[in-house]
C-alpha positions in Angstrom: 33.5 -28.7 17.3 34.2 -27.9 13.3 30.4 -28.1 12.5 26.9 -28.2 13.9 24.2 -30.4 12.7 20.9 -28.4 13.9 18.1 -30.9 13.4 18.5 -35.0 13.2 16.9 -34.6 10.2 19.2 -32.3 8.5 21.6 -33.6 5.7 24.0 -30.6 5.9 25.7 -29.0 8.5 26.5 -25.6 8.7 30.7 -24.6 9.4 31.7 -23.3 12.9 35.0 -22.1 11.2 36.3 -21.4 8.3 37.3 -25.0 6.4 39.7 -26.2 3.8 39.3 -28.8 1.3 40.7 -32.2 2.6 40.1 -31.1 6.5 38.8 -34.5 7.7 35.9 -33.6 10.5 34.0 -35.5 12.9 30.4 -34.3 12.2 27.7 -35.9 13.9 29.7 -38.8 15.0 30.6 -39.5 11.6 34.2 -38.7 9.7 33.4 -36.1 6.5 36.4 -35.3 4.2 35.9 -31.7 2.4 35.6 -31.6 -0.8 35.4 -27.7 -1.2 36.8 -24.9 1.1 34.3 -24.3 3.1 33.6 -20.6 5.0 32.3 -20.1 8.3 28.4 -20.2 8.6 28.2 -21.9 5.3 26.7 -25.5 4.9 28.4 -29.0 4.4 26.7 -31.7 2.9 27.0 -34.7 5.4 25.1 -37.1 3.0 25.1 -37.6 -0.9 21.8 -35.4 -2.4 20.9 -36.2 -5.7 20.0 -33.5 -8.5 16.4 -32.7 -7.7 16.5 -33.6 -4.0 15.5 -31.6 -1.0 18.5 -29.6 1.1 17.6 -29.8 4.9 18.2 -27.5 7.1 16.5 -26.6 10.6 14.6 -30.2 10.2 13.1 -28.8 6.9 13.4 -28.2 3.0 15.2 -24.9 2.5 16.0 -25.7 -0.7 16.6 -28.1 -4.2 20.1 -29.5 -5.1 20.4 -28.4 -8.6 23.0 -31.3 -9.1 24.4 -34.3 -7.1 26.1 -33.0 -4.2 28.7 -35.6 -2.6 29.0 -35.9 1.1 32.0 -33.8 2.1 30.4 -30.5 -0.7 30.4 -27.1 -0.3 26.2 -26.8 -0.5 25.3 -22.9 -1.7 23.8 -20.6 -4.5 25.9 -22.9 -7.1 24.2 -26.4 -6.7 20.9 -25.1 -4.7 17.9 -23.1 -5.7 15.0 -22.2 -3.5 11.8 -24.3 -4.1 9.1 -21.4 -3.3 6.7 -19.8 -5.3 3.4 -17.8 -5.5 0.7 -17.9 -2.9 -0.2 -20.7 -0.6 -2.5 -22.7 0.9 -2.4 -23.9 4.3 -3.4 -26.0 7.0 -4.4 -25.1 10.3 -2.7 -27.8 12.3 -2.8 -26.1 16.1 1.0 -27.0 18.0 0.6 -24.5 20.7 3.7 -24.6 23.1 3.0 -24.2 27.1 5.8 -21.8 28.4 7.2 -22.2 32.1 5.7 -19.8 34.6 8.7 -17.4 35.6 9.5 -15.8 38.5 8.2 -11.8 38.8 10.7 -9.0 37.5 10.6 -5.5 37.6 12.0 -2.3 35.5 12.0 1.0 36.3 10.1 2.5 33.8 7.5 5.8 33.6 3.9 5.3 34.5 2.3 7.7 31.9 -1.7 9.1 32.4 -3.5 6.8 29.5 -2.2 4.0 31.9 0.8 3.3 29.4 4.6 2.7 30.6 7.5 4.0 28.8 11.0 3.2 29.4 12.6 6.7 27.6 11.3 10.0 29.1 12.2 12.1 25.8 11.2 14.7 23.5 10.4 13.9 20.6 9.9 16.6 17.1 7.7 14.6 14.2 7.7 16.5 11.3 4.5 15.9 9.4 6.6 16.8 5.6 10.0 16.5 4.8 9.5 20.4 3.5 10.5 20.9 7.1 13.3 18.4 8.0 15.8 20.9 8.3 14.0 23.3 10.7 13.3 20.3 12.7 17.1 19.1 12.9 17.8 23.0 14.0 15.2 22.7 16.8 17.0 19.6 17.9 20.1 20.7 17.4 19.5 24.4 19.1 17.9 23.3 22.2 19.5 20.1 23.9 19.7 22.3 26.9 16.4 21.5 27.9 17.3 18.0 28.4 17.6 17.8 31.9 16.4 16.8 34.9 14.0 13.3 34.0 14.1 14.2 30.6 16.4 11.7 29.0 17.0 13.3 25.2 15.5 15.6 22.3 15.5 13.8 19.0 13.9 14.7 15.5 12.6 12.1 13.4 12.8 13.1 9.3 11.3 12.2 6.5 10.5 12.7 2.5 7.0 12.2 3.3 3.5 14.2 3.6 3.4 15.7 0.3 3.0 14.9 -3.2 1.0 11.4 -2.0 -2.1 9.5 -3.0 -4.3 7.2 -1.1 -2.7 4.3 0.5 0.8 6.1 0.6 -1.0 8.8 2.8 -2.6 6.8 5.0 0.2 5.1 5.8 2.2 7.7 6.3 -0.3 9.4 8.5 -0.6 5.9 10.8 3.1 5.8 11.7 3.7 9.7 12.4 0.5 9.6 14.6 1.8 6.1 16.2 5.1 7.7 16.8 3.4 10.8 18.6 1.2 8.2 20.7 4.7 6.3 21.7 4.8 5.9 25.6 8.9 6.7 25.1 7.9 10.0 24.5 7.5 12.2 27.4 6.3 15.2 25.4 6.2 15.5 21.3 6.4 18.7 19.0 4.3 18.1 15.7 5.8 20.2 13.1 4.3 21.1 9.9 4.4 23.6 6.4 1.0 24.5 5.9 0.1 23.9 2.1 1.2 19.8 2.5 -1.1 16.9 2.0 -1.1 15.8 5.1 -2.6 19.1 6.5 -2.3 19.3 10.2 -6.4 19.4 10.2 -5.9 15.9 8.6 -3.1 14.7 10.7 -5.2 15.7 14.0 -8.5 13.7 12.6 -6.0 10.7 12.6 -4.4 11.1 15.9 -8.0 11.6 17.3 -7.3 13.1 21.0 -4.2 13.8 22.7 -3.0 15.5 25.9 -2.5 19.0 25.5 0.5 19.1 28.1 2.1 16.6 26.4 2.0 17.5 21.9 2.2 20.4 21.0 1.6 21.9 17.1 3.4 23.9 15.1 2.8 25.3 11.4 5.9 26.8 9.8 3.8 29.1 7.3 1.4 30.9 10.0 4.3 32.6 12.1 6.8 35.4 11.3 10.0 33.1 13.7 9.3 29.6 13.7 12.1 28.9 15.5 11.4 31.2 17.6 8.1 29.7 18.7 9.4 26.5 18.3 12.2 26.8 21.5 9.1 27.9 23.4 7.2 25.0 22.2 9.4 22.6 23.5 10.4 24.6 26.6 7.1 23.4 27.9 7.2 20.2 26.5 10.3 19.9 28.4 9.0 21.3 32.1 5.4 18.9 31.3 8.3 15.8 30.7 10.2 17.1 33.7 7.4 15.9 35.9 7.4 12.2 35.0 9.6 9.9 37.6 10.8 6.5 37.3 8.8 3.9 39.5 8.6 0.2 40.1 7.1 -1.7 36.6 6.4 -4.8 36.5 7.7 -7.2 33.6 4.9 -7.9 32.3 4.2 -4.7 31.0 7.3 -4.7 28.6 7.0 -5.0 24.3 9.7 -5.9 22.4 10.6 -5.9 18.8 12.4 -8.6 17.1 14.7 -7.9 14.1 17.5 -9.2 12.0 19.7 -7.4 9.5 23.0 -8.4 8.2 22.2 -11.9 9.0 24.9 -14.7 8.2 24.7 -18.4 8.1 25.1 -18.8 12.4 22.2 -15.9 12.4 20.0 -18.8 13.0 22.0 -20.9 15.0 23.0 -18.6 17.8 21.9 -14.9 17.7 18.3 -15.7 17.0 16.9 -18.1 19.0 18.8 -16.5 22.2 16.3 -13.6 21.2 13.4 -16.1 20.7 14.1 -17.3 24.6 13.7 -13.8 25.1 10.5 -13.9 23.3 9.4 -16.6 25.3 10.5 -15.2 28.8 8.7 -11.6 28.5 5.4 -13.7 27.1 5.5 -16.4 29.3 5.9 -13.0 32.0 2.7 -11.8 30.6 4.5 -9.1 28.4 4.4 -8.7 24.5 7.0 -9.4 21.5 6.3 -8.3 18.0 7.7 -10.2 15.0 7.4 -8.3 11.1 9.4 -8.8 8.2 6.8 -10.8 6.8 9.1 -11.6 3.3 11.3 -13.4 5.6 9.0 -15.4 7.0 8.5 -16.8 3.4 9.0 -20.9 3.4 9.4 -20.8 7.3 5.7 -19.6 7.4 4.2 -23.0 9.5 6.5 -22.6 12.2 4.5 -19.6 13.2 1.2 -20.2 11.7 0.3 -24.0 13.4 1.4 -21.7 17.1 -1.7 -19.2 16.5 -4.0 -19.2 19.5 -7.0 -19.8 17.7 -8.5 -20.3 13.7 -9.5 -16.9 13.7 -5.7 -15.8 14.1 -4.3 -18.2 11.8 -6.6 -16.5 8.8 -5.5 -13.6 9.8 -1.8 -14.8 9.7 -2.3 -16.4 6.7 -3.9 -13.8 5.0 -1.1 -11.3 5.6 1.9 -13.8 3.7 -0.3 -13.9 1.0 -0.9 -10.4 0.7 2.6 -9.9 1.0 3.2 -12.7 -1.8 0.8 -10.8 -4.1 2.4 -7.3 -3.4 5.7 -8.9 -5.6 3.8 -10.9 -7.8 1.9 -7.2 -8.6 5.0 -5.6 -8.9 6.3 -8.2 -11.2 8.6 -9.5 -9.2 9.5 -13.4 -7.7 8.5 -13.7 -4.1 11.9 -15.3 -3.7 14.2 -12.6 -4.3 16.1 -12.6 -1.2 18.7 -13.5 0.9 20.6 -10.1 0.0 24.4 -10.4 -1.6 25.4 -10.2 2.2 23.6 -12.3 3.4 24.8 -14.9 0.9 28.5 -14.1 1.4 27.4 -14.9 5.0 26.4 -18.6 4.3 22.6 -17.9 3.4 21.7 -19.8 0.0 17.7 -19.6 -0.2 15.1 -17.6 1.0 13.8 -20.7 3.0 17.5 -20.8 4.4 17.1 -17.0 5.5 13.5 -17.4 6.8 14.1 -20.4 8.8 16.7 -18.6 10.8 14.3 -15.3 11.4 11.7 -17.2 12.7 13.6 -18.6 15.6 13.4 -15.0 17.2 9.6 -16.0 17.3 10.7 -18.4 20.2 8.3 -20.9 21.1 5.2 -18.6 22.3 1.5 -18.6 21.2 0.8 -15.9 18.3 -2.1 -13.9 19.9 -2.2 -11.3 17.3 -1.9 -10.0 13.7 -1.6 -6.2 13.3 -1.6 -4.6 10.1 1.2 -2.4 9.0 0.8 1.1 11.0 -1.1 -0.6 14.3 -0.1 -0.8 17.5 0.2 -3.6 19.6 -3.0 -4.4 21.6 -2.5 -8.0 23.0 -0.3 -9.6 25.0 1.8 -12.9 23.6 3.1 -12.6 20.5 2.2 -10.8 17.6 2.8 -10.9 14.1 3.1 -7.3 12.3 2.6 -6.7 8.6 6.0 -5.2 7.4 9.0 -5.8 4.6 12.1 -6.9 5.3 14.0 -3.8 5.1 15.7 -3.0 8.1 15.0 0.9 8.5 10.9 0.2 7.3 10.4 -2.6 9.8 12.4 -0.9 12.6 10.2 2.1 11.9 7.1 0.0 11.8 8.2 -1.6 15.4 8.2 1.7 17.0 5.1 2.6 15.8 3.3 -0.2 16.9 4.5 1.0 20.2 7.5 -1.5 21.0 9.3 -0.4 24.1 12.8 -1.7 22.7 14.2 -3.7 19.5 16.5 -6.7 19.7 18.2 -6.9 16.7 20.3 -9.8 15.5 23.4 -9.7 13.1 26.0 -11.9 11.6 27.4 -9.2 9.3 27.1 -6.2 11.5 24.7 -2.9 10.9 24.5 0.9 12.7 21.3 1.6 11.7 19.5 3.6 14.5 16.0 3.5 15.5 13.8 5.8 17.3 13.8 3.3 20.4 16.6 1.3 22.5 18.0 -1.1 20.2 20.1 -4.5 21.6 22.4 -5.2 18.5 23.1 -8.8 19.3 26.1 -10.8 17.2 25.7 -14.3 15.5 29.6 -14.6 15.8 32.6 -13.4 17.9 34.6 -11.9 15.3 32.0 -9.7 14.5 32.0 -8.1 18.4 35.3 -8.2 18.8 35.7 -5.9 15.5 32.5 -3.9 16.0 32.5 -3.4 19.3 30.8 0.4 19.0 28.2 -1.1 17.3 27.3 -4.7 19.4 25.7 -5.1 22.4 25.6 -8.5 23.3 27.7 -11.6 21.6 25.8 -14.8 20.8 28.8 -15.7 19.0 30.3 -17.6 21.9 27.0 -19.9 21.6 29.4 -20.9 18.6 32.6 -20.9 20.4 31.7 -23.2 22.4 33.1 -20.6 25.6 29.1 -20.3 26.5 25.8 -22.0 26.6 22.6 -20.9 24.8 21.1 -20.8 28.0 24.0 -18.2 29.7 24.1 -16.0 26.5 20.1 -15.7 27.1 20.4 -15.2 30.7 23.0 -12.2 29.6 20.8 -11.1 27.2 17.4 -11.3 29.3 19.6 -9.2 31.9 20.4 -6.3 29.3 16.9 -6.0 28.6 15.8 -5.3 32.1 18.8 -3.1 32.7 17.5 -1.2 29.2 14.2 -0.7 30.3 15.2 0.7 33.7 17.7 3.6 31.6 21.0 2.0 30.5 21.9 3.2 27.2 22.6 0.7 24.1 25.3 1.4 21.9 22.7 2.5 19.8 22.1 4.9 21.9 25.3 6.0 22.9 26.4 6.6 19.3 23.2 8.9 18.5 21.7 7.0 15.8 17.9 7.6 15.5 16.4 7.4 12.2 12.6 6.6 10.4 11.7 5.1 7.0 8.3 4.9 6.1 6.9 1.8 3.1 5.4 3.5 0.2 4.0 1.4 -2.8 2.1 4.1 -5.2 2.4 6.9 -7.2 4.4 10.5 -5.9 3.0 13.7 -7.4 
């Protein structure tokens, strides 16, 4: 197969390989000469669209032909635009999809004391100001002896943050560090502060609320004569305290996963995302949790999630958060539209609506039960929508502190971004794992190849999660990547 039509409704189809003018196809049952080289992952009309008709794509508008477009066309950024605009209204319209009952599964994960499972037993350093970033790094870096035993890592987490912010900026970054310390992957955490920062360590305490004492521990840099000194014995107990956890038994159900795409190309939403939204449905319909963010990306795709909320209540809430989002650019002056990324476009994506319509499809089929504002943590089973941008190393970092257990991230163009959790980097096309294959983890590609089913990649993929949460390291993992990124909006002193 040359092509793939993804909806009946569709009047392009999007290439399977790269395609040269004059290449006579069977697409959809029907012969289509090319009238353009056409790349792989980019679209082919497989009707005539008139100037000021809709492009359809995934059964729906992703766009406006800016001039006829023959049957047999290249269809991209030069004879499409994206039809989106400011805020909208919308229509509660309830489609609520009933999942298959699976059979129980089980993980070996670590039962923690607030009744919490992790599936990482590490240590983790959080420094409260980037004023202490590199004194963190040298704690990290000077004592990976005490990883040992159950304790599966020591990692630092760095920042510019904590100082020299106002209002919303400091709260925010407050609720991720204090989500991060909270993170069941985290066996035992190190708080590490200056002294004379905005985000005092009185402060960051007040936020964090109450906290075993065996488990974080606090240090300010200012008050002692050697704090590195104090630091190595800081962690030495966090390491014996972490030392004590075990892996047991878990059951399925208790798992949360993140769902991300970065790098996407034009087979993104054809092969590498909805394998990850089968995953979304298998954990929920397990009684486990998936969290979806990137809320610019959900732009024009927006009713595929908001007519599965579980109730009206929900869909306000769902609603109100694309809005907001919508009237953070139009606040900033800027056009809720500008996306897909160069990349991305290289890749076969023309429109926003293009790029948002693949994203989704990680959402699966499940029931939204949730809408969590950016900085919460998950606190319902089913899946949730999470307040967040689009950018990869924000909404990764926004996922972990909402207390995902691992991220499955999808990519057509290839990324080795590192996150503070286990990270499944999952391909939209072969070529892409067969050159990267440090970086991938699973290929959805062969969806495309035609060497595998949707179904067996899923069951591959479904597999690698449970393995992950039981201790088997991701190339993520492997290659040491680990970094956070926190969203700021206002003014730095």
């Amino acid at each position: 197969m040359d092509a793939v039509i993804i909806n009946p409704l569709d009047n392009v189809a999007v290439a399977l390989r790269d395609m040269k003018r004059g290449e006579k196809t069977d697409i959809g049952g029907s012969c289509v000469t090319l009238t353009d080289d056409v790349a792989r992952g980019h679209k082919i009309a497989i009707k005539d669209i008139e100037a000021g008709g809709p492009v359809i794509k995934y059964g729906t508008r992703i766009g406006i032909a800016t001039s006829p477009v023959k049957c047999g066309s290249h269809v991209h950024t030069h004879n499409t635009r994206t039809a989106l605009s400011g805020e909208g209204d919308y229509k509660y319209e309830p489609s609520v999809n009933e999942l298959p009952v699976l059979p129980k599964r089980t993980f070996m994960g670590y039962k923690r004391p607030d009744g919490k499972t992790g599936i990482r037993n590490e240590i983790w350093i959080i420094p409260t100001v980037g004023c202490v970033n590199s004194v963190a790094q040298r704690l990290a870096a000077g004592n990976q002896d005490l990883v040992r035993g159950s304790v599966d890592g020591l990692y630092c987490f760095t920042h510019p943050y904590g100082c020299s912010q106002l209002s919303d900026d400091l709260a925010a970054t407050k609720k991720i560090l204090t989500s991060l310390v909270r993170h069941p992957n985290a066996g035992g955490v190190l708080v590490l502060s200056l002294g004379c920062e905005n985000l005092t360590m009185e402060m960051f305490k007040e936020e964090l609320k109450e906290w075993d004492e065996d488990r974080v521990k606090f240090l300010v840099c200012q008050n002692l004569d050697d704090e590195l000194a104090e630091g190595r014995q800081l962690l030495m107990e966090l390491s014996e305290y972490a030392g004590t956890f075990k892996r047991t038994e878990r059951d399925a159900g208790e798992l949360v996963i993140g769902l991300k795409c970065g790098g996407s190309d034009g087979l993104s939403g054809i092969t590498a995302n909805p394998v990850a939204g089968r995953i979304t449905d298998m954990i929920t319909s397990m009684g486990g949790s998936a969290v979806l963010t990137e809320v610019p990306e959900m732009f024009g795709a927006e009713e595929m999630l908001l007519n599965r909320c579980a109730d009206r209540e929900i869909f306000d809430k769902a609603v109100g958060m694309i809005n907001d989002f919508k009237k953070y650019f139009i606040d900033h002056g800027q056009v809720v539209y500008e996306n897909p990324s160069p990349g991305n476009k290289a890749g076969g994506i023309t429109t926003l609506e293009d790029k948002s319509c693949g994203c989704v499809q990680k959402g699966g089929r499940a029931v939204v039960t949730d809408v969590l504002k950016y900085g919460e943590a998950v606190r319902s089973r089913g899946l949730t929508l999470l307040s967040g941008p689009g950018n990869d190393i924000v909404s990764t970092t926004a996922l972990a502190a909402a207390g995902v257990h691992m991220i499955l991230f999808t990519t057509g163009r290839g990324t080795p971004l590192g996150t503070p959790v286990p990270t499944i980097r999952i391909s939209s096309n072969s070529d892409l794992y067969a050159r990267k294959e440090k970086w991938i983890d699973i290929n959805a590609g062969a969806i495309a190849d035609g060497t595998k089913t949707g179904d067996e990649v899923a069951h591959m993929l479904f597999e690698q999660v449970m393995l992950t949460a039981s201790g088997k390291c991701t190339r993520q993992e492997l290659n040491g990547y680990r970094d956070i990124a926190i969203f700021k909006d206002g003014v730095t002193l």
